[in-house]
TORKOL-4160 file (C-alpha; in steps of 0.2 Angstrom, whole numbers, padded with zeros to 4 digits, m for minus):
228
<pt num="1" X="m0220" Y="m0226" Z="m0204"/>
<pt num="2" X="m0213" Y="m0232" Z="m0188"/>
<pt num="3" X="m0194" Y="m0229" Z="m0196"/>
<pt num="4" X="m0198" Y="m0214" Z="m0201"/>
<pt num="5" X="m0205" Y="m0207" Z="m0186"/>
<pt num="6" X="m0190" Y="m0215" Z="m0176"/>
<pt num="7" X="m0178" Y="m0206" Z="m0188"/>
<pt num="8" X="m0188" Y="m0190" Z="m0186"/>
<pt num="9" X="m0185" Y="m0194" Z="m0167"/>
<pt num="10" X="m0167" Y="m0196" Z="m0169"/>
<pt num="11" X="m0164" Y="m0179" Z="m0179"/>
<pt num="12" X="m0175" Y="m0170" Z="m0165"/>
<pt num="13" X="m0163" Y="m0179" Z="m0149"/>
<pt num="14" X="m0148" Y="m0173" Z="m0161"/>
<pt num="15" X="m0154" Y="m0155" Z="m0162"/>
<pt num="16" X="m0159" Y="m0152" Z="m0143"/>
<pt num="17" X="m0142" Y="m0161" Z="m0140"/>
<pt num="18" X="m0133" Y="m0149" Z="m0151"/>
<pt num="19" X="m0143" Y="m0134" Z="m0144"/>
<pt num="20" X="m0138" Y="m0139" Z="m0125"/>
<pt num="21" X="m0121" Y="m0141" Z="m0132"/>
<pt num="22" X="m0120" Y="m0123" Z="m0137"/>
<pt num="23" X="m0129" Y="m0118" Z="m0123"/>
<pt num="24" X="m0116" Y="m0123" Z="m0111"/>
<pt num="25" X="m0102" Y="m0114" Z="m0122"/>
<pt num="26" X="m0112" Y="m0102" Z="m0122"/>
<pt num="27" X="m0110" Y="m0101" Z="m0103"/>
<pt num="28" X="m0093" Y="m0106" Z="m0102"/>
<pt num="29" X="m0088" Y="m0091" Z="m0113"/>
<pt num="30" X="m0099" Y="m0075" Z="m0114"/>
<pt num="31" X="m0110" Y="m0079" Z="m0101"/>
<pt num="32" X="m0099" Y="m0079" Z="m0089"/>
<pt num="33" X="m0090" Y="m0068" Z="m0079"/>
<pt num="34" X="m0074" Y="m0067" Z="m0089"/>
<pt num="35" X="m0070" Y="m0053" Z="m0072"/>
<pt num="36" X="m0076" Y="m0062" Z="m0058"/>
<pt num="37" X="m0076" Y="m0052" Z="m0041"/>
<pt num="38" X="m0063" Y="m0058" Z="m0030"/>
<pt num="39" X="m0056" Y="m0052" Z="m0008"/>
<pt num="40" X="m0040" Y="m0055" Z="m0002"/>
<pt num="41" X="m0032" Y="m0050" Z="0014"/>
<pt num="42" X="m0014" Y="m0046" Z="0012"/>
<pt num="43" X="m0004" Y="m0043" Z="0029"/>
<pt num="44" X="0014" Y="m0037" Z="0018"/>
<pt num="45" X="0023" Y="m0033" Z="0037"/>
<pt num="46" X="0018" Y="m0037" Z="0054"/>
<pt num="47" X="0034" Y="m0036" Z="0063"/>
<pt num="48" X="0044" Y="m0035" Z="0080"/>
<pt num="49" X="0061" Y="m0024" Z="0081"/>
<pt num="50" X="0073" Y="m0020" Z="0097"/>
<pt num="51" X="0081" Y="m0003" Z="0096"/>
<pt num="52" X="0089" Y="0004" Z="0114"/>
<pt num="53" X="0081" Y="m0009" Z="0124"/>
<pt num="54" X="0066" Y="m0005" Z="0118"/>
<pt num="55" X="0052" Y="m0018" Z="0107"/>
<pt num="56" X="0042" Y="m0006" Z="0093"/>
<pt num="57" X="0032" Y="m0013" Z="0082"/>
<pt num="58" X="0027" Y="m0009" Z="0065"/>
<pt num="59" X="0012" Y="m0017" Z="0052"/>
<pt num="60" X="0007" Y="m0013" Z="0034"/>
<pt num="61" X="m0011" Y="m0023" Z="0030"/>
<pt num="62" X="m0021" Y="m0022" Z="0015"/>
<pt num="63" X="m0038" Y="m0029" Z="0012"/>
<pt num="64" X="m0048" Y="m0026" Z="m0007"/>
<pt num="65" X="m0063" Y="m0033" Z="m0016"/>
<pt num="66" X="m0067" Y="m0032" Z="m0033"/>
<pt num="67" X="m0061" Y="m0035" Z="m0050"/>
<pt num="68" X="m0047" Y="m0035" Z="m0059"/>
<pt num="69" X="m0053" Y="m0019" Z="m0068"/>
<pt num="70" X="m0061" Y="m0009" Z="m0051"/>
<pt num="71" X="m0058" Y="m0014" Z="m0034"/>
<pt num="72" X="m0059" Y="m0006" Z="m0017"/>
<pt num="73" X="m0047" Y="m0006" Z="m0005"/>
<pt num="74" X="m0044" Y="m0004" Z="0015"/>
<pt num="75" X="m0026" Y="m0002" Z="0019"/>
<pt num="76" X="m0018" Y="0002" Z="0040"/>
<pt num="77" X="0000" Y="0006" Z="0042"/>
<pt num="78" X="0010" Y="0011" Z="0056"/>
<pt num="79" X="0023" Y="0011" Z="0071"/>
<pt num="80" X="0020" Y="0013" Z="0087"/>
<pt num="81" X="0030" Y="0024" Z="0101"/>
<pt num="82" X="0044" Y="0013" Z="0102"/>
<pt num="83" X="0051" Y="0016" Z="0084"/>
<pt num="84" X="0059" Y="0028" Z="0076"/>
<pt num="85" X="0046" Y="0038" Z="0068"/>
<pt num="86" X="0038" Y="0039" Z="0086"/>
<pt num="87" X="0018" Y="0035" Z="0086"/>
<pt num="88" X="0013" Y="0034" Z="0068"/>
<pt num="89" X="m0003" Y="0025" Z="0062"/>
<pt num="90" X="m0011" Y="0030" Z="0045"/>
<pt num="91" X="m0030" Y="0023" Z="0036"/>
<pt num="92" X="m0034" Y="0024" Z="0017"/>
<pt num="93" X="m0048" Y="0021" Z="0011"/>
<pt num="94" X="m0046" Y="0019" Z="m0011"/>
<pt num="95" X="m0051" Y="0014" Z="m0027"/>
<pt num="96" X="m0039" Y="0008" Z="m0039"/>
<pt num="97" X="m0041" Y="0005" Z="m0059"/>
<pt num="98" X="m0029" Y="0001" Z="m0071"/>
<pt num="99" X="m0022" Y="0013" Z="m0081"/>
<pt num="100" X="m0009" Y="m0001" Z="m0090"/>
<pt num="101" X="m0005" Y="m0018" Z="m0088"/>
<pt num="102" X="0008" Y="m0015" Z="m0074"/>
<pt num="103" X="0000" Y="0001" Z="m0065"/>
<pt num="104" X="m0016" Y="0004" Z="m0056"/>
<pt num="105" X="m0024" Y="0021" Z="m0052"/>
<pt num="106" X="m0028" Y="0023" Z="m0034"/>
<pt num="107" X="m0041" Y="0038" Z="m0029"/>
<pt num="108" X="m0046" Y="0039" Z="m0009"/>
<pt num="109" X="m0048" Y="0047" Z="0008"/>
<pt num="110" X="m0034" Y="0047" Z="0021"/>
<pt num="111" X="m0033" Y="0047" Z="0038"/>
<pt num="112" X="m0014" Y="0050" Z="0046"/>
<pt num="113" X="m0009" Y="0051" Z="0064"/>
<pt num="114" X="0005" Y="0056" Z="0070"/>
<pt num="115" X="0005" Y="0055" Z="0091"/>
<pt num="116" X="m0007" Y="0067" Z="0094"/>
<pt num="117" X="m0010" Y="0077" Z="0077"/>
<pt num="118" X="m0021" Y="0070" Z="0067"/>
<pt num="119" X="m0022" Y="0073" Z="0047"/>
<pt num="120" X="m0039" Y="0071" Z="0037"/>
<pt num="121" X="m0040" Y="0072" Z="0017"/>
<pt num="122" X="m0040" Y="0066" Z="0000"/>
<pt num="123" X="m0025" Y="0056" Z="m0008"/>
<pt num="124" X="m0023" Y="0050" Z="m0027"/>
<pt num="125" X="m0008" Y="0040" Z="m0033"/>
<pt num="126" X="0000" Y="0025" Z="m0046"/>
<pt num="127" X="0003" Y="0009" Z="m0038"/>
<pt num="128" X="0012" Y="m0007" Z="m0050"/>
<pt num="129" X="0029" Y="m0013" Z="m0055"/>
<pt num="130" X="0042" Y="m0004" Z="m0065"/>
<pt num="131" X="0055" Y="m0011" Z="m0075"/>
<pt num="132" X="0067" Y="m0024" Z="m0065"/>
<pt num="133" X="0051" Y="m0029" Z="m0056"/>
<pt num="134" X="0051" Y="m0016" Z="m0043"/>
<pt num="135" X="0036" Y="m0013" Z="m0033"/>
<pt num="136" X="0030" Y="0005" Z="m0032"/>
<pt num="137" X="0017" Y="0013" Z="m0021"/>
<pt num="138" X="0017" Y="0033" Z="m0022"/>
<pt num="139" X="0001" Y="0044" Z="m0018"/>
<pt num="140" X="0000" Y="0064" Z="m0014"/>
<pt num="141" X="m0010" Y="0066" Z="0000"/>
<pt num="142" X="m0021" Y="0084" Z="0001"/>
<pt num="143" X="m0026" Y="0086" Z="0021"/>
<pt num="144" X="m0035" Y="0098" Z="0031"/>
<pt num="145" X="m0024" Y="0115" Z="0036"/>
<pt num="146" X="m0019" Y="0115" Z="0017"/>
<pt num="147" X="m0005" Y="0102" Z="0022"/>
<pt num="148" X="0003" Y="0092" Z="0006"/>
<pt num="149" X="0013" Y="0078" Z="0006"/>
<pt num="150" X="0021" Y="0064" Z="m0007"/>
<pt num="151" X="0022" Y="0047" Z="m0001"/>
<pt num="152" X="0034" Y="0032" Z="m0012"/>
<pt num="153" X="0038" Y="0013" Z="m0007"/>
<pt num="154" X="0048" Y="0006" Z="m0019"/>
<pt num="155" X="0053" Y="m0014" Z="m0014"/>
<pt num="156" X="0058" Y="m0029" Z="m0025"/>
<pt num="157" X="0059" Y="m0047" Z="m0023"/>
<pt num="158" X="0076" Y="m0057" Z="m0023"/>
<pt num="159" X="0072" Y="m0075" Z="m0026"/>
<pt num="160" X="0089" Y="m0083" Z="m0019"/>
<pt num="161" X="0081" Y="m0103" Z="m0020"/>
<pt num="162" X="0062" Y="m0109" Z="m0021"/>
<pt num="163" X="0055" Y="m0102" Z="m0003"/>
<pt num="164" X="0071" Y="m0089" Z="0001"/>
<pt num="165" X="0067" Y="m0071" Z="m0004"/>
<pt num="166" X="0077" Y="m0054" Z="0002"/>
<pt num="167" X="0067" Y="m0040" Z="m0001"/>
<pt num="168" X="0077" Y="m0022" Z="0000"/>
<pt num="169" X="0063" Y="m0010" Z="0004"/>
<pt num="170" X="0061" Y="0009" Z="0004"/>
<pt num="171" X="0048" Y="0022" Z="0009"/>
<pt num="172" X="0050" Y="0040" Z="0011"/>
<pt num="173" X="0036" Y="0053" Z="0015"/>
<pt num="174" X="0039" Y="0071" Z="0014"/>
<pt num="175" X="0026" Y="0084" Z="0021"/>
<pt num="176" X="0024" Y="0101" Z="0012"/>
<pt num="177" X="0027" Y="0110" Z="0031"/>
<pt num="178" X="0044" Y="0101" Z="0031"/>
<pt num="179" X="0042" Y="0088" Z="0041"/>
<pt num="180" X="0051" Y="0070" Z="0032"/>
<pt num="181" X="0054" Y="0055" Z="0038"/>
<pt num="182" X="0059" Y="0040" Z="0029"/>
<pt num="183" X="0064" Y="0018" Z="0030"/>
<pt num="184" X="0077" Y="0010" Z="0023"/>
<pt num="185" X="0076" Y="m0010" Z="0028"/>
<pt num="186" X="0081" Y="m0028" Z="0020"/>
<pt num="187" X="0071" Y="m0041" Z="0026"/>
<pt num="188" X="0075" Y="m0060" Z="0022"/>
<pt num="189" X="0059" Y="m0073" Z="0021"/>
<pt num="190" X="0056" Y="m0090" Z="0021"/>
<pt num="191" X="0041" Y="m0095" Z="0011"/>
<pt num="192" X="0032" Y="m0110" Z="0020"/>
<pt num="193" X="0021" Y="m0108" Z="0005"/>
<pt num="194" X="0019" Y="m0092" Z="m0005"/>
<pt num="195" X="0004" Y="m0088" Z="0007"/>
<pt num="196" X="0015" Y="m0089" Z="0024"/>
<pt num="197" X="0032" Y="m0081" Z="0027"/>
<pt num="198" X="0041" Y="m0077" Z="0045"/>
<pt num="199" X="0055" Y="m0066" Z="0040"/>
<pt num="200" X="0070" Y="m0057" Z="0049"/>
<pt num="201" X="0080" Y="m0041" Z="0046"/>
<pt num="202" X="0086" Y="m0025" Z="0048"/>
<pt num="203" X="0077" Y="m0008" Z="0045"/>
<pt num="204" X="0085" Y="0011" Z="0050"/>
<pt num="205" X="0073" Y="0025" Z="0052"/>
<pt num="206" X="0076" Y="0044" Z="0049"/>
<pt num="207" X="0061" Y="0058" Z="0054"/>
<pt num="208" X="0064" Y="0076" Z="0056"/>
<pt num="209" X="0061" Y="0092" Z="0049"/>
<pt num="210" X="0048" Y="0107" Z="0054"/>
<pt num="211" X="0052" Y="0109" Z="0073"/>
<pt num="212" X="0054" Y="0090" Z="0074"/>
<pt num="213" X="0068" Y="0083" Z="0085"/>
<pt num="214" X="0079" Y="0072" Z="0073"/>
<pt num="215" X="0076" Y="0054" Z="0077"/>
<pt num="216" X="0078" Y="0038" Z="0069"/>
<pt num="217" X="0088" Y="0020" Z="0073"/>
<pt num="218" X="0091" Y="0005" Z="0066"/>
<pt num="219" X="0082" Y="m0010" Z="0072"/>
<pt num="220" X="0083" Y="m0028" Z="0070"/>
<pt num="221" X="0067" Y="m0035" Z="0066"/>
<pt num="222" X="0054" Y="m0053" Z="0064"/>
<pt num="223" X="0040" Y="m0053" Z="0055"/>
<pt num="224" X="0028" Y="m0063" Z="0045"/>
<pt num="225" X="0023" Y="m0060" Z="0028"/>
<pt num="226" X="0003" Y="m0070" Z="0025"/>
<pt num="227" X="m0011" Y="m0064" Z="0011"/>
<pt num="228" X="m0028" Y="m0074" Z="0010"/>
């Protein structure tokens, strides 16, 4: 009697340990977020440049939560007076999904400010990579006044070594008034890890258009490149 109630012991210890067992795949697989929601801050430029003994400065910050299938995201841009679009600072607020494995929906509200006229509306876009691995960011915004306007960035990575990357980089917004302005720039970083890298280079502005004095420059620029 007492082997067999130490066998019917042993079957039971074998079965809980086997249920347990499952249990935890269970929980390593379907029980589990298989799209756990994740924030990053991404500061792409936060840079200095020197154009007719002048210092303008420039920033493009990102910052998102989500998943990888719905995420929302806060992103600031602009110049200030010193450069060669003049005061220019712009606020979106978006929702992106993905449409394919390289592209991304992005739905929002815009704010854009452009020295002292100021530009509320809706905005919808792709954002992703093309083929050749270029970057692409491109919304129509829809603003009060019945304004329009197409935005594009298109940029790609050079990787010359391990931590040295030139990046050619180009973004052109034209406005259904007229009004355009565009950057072309190529900027060289040095990855101290992917996370952190200074850069310098060379970007040349161009806005006019609508009643707009031409204006534009080329600057030389330093930067810093950081996500977290």
């Amino acid at each position: 009697m007492r082997a067999l109630a130490a066998l019917c012991l042993m079957q039971i210890s074998c079965a809980v340990a086997a249920s347990d067992g499952m249990d935890h795949a269970d929980h390593a697989g379907h029980g589990m977020a298989e799209d756990p929601v994740i924030a990053m801050l991404m500061v792409d430029r936060l840079e200095a440049g020197r154009q007719n003994q002048l210092t303008a400065g420039a920033w493009d910050a990102r910052a998102w939560i989500g998943t990888d299938q719905s995420r929302w995201q806060l992103r600031s841009e602009g110049h200030d007076a010193a450069s060669g679009h003049g005061a220019d600072t712009t606020l979106e607020v978006s929702w992106l999904r993905p449409v394919s494995p390289w592209m991304q929906v992005v739905v929002g509200v815009v704010r854009d400010v452009q020295g002292k006229q100021a530009r509320n509306g809706v905005a919808a876009g792709l954002v992703g990579v093309l083929p050749y691995r270029v970057n692409l960011q491109s919304a129509l915004w829809l603003t009060d006044g019945s304004h329009a306007a197409v935005r594009i960035e298109l940029e790609q990575d050079w990787l010359l070594t391990q931590r040295w990357v030139l990046q050619p980089r180009l973004e052109s917004r034209l406005w259904s008034s007229g009004e355009r302005s565009a950057d072309v720039g190529l900027r060289l970083r040095y990855e101290i890890r992917r996370e952190l890298a200074p850069y310098l280079g060379v970007n040349h502005a161009f806005s006019g258009g609508a009643g707009i004095t031409e204006a534009g420059g080329t600057q030389v620029v330093a930067g810093l490149r950081a996500w977290f």
